[in-house]
N, C-alpha and C positions, 0 to 999 in steps of 0.2 A: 392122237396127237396130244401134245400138254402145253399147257398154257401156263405162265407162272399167276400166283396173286397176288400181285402187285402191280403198279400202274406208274412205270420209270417212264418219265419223259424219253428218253434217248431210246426206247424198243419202237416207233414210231416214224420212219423215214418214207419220204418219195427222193426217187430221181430228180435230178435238178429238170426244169424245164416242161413238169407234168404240171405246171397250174393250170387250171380251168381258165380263159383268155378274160379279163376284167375283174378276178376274184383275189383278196387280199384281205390279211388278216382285219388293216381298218382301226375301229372301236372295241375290238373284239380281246381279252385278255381271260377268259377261260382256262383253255389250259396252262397260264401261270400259276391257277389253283389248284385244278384236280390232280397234277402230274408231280410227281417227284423230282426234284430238278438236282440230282446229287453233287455237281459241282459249287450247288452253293446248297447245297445242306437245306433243301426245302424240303421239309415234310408233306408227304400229299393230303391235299384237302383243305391246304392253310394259302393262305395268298403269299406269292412273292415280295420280300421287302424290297422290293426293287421296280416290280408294278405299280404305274400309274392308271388304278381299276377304271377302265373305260376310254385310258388314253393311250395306254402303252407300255413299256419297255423303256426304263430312265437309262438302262444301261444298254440299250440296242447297240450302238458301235461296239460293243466290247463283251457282251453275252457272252455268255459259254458256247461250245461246239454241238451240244446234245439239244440246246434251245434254238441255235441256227438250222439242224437238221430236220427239225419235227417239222412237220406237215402234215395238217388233219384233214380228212376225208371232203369237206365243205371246199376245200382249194383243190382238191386234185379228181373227185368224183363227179365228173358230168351229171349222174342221175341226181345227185342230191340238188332242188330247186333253193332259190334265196331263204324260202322257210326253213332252211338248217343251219344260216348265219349262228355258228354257236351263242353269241349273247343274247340272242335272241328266242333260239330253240333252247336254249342251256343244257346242250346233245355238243357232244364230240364224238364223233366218228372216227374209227381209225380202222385200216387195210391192212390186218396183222401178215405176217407168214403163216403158211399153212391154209390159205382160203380163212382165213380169221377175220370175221367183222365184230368188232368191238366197238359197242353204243357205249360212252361213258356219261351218265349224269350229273349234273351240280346234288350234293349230296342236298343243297337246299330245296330241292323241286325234285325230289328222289322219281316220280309219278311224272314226270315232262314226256317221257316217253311215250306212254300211253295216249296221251293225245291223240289227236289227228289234225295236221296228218301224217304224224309222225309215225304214229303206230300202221298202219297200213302198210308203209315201207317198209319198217324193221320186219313185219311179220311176211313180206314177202322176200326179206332174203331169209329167212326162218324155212320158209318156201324151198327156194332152190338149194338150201345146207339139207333138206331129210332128203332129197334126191340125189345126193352125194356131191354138190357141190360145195363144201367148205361145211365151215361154225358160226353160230351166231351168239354170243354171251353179251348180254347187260349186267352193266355195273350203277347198281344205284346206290348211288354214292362207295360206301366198302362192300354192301352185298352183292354177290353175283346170280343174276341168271339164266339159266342156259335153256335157249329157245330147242327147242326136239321138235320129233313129230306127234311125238306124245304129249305135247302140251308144254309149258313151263314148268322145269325145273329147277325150287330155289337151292342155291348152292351154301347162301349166305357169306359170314363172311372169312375170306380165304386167310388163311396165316403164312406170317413168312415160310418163304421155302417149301410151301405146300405147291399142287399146280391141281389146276381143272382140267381132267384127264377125259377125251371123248373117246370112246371104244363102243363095239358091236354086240350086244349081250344077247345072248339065246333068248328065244321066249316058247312056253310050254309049248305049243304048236310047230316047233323047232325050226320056225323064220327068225331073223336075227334084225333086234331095231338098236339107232343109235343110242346112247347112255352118255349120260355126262357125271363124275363123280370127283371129287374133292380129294388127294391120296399125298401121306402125307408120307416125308421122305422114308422114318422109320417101317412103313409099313413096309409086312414081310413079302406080298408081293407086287413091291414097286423093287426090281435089282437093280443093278448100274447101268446091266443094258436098257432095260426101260426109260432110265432117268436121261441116261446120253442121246437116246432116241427123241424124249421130249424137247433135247435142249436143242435139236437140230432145228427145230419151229421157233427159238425163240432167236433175237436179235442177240439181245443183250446173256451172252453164257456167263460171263462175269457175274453180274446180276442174280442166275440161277445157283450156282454154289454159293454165293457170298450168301442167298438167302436160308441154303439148308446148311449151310454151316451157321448160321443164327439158329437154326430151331435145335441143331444138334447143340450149343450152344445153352440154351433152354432146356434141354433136359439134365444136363450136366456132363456129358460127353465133350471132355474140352478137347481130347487127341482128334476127336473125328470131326471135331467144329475148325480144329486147326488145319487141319486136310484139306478140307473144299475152301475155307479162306484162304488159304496161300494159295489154291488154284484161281482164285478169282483174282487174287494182286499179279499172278503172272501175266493173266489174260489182260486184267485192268490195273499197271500201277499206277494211277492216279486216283485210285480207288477210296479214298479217305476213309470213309466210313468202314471198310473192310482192317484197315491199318488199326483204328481203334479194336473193333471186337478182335478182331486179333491178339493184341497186347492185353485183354480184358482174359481170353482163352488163354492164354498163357500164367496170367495172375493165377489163375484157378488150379494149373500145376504148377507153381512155384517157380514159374521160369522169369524170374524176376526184372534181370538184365535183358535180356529177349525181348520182356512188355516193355521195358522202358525203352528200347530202341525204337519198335512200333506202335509207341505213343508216341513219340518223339518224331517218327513221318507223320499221324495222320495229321499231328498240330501243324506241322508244317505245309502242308496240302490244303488244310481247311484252318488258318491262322483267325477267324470271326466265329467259329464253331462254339461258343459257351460247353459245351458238353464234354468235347475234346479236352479239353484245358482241366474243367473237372478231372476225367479219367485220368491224365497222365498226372495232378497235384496227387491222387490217393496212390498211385502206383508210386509217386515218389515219396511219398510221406513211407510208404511200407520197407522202402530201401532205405530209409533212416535221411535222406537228405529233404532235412524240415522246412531249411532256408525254401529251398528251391519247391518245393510243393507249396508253402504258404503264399509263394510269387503267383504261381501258380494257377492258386485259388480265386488271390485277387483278380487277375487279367479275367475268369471265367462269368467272377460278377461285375468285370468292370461290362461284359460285353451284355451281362443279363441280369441285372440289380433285383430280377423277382426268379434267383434260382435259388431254391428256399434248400435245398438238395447238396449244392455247391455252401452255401453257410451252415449245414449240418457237419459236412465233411469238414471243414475247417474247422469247426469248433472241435471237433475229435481230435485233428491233430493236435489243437491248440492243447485240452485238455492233458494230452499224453504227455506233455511237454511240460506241464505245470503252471503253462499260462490259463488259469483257470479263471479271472473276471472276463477275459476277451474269451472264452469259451462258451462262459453261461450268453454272452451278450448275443453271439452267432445263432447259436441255440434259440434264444428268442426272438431273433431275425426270423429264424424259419419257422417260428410258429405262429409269427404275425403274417407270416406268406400265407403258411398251409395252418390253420386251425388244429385240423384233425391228424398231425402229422406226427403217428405216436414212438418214431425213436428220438425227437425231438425231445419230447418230455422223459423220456425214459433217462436220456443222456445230462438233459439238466436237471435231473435231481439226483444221479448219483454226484455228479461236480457236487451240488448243492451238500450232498454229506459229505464230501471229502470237506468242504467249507465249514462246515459247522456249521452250516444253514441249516437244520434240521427241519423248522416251520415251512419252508420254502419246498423244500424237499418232501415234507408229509401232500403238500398239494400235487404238487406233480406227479408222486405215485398215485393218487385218486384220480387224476387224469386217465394216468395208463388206466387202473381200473374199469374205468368209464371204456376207452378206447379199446381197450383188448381182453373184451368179458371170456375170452377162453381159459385167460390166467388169475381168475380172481386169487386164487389162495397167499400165488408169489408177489402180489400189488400188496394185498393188504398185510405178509409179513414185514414189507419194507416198510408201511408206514408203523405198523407198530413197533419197529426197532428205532426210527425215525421220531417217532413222540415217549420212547424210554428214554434216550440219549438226548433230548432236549427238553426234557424235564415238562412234557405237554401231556394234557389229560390224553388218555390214552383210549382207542378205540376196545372194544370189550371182542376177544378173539372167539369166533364161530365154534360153536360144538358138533353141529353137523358134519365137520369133516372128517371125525376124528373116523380111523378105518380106510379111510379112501388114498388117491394113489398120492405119489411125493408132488408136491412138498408137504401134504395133508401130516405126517408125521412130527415137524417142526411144530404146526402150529399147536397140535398136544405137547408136545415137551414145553411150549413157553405157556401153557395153561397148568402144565405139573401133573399132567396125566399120561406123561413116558418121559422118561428119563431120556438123556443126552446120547448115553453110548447107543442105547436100540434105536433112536430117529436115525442116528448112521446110517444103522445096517439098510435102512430103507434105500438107502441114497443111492441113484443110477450112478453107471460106469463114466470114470470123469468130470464130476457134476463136482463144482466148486460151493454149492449155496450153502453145503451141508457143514462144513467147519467153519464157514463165514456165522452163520446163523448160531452154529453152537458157539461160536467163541461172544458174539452178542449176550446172548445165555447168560455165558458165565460170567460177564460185564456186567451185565443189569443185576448179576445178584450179588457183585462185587468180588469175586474171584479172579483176581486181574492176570494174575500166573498164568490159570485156566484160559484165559481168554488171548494171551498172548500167543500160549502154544496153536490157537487153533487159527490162528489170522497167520501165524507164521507159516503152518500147514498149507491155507489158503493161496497165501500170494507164493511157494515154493513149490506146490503140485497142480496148482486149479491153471485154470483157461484164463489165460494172460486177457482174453477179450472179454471176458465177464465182470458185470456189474460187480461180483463179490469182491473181483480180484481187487480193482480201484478203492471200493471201497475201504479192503482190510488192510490195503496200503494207509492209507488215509488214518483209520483207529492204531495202527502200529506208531504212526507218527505222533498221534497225540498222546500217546504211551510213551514219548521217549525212546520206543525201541527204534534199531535200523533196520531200512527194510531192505530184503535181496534183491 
């Protein structure tokens, strides 16, 4: 059987009328923490903004359908005695399909289980699952593990779209004991029959494709990410979350008008979603409608003033657009969020050279530096073009790299130990830095002809999304010239 890894509140049902006579949920708000509650977009493990911790449910008249249906093991399991009052025990219990008992713990008291006499119990139904009655899996907190007869086996923790798969595995002696393994959609022997098999155990099948079409998703497979998300908006369209990555898989094959329609549902499904609102401003900033994406933006930080994320993405817009002081400002929104947030700084110091802010801009490429030591060589050629063009004492350029891979050949041509035409030839397929850098070159050494042809190279063949490109917009302007 397969289990998925994930802990949705709505895979969790009793028939109406199976409570235990006197038992009620009470004081008890537990599972508004551990569980996913997708109708209102709660991430598991985070408390409900709608829980009053210890009192309740502010919006009990009006909760979702998937929060009316759950019923946890403590109300409907005769065996389990008042010591398994979840606030108490900080254990949630639940009676999956498939003979599935699942112990879920406060990721805070990950070890509650073990107790006693907690642990006695769990480990006698660990008992009757190796005699073939059902599965026993603990979740503490996101790691899982799977009670055997061979002892506890940690699973750790499960990824979307993956499931905890229990089968009969030979053993040298050629008797067969239970196994519990972790299998993830990709692998080559989980088929479709296996996976449709798994999902007949699970409640929520929406849920199970929505989630491997996020890992398919993840690896970059957006046709096969789009497959099982439109199976899961069939099963579930009120599926919100599915509606965005959908429209996100779509962006990644250019289906432009497609994402925008399906960001345009999940906003409307989940209208409080901060994230939503992100997704469909940069899907609409990419279709060229700026007004409407910069509306956008705003609604996504009116709903979360510390989305450092949602003020990068606006600032990009902004920048595209020319609004470059409301660009660097967003830029420095999100860095006062996130410190270490290195396209933040990457993004305001190129503004900062299209600015003429040169000082400004040599700091923030020493940031990147700092932040993303894989790229020293391309940190430190931006500030040294960055302290030429603003007339700053200049950093003294490495000798050690000379020989090594690109951009290492730039930094010998601006030391005068290779020439302009050969750092070229270095230069990877499609790589914009190479004529940006040479046309710097022939700038700094006063050759402004030279230096025109090579920014005009730039912004006519390089990657519209590259730092050079903005920039050699930026040096074309200040030359007078116009740029394409």
């Amino acid at each position: 059987m397969g289990l998925l890894g994930r802990m949705i509140l709505r895979d969790f049902v009793a028939e109406p009328g199976t409570y235990v006579d006197g038992r009620a949920c009470g004081t008890c708000t537990l599972c508004c923490k551990l569980f996913d509650i997708r109708a209102l977009d709660k991430p598991q493990f985070e408390w409900c903004k709608h829980c009053d911790i210890g009192k309740g449910c502010k919006i009990y008249e009006t909760r979702p359908q998937e929060c009316a249906d759950f019923v946890c093991g403590y109300l409907t399991d005769p065996s389990l005695g008042e010591e398994w009052f979840p606030s108490k025990s900080k254990i949630v219990v639940t009676h999956e399909a498939g003979a599935l008992v699942g112990v879920h713990v406060d990721p805070g008291r990950p070890d509650a289980w073990r107790r006693e006499p907690y642990y006695s119990q769990v480990m006698a139904w660990a008992a009757r699952a190796a005699v073939g009655e059902g599965q026993v899996v603990v979740w503490e907190g996101r790691n899982a593990v799977a009670l055997l007869p061979s002892g506890e086996k940690q699973l750790g923790a499960v990824p979307a779209g993956h499931h905890i798969v229990f089968q009969m595995v030979e053993q040298p002696d050629g008797s067969h004991q239970p196994d519990a393994i972790v299998r993830s959609p990709d692998d080559p022997k989980w088929s479709q029959e296996d996976f449709d098999r798994a999902l007949q155990t699970d409640q929520d099948i929406a849920d199970a494709y929505f989630n491997r079409g996020l890992a398919y998703s993840a690896k970059g497979e957006s046709k096969r990410a789009i497959a099982d998300i439109t199976t899961a908006i069939e099963r579930e369209p009120k599926l919100s979350a599915a509606w965005d990555a959908r429209a996100l898989a779509r962006m990644a094959l250019g289906q432009v008008d497609e994402a925008l329609a399906d960001s345009a549902e999940a906003v409307a499904l989940a209208p409080e979603n901060a994230g939503f609102h992100n997704n469909s401003a940069m899907i609409l900033s990419v279709a060229g409608k700026t007004d409407q994406a910069i509306e956008a933006f705003n609604t996504a930080l009116a709903l979360d003033p510390g989305y450092a994320r949602a003020y990068f993405n606006r600032g990009n817009t902004r920048a595209r657009t020319g609004n470059r002081e409301s660009a660097v400002a967003d830029f420095s929104r999100a860095i006062e969020i996130e410190p270490e947030y290195l396209p933040a700084y990457t993004e305001r110091a190129v503004t900062f050279f299209s600015q003429g802010k040169f000082s400004e801009a040599v700091a923030d490429f020493k940031a990147a530096e700092r932040l993303d030591p894989d790229q020293p060589v391309l940190w430190l050629l931006w500030q040294y073009v960055c302290q030429a063009r603003g007339a700053l004492e200049r950093t003294p350029l490495p000798e050690h790299t000379d020989g090594g891979p690109w951009p290492a050949p730039l930094v010998a041509m601006f030391r005068g130990a290779m020439g302009p035409g050969l750092a070229l030839t270095a230069a990877p397929e499609g790589d914009s830095d190479g004529t940006f850098f040479i046309g710097e070159y022939h700038l700094i050494k006063g050759d402004t002809d030279a230096a025109i042809e090579n920014f005009r190279r730039t912004v006519t063949f390089g990657d519209g999304n590259a730092f050079a490109y903005d920039a050699a917009r930026a040096e074309l302007r200040r030359l007078g010239e116009p740029t394409p």
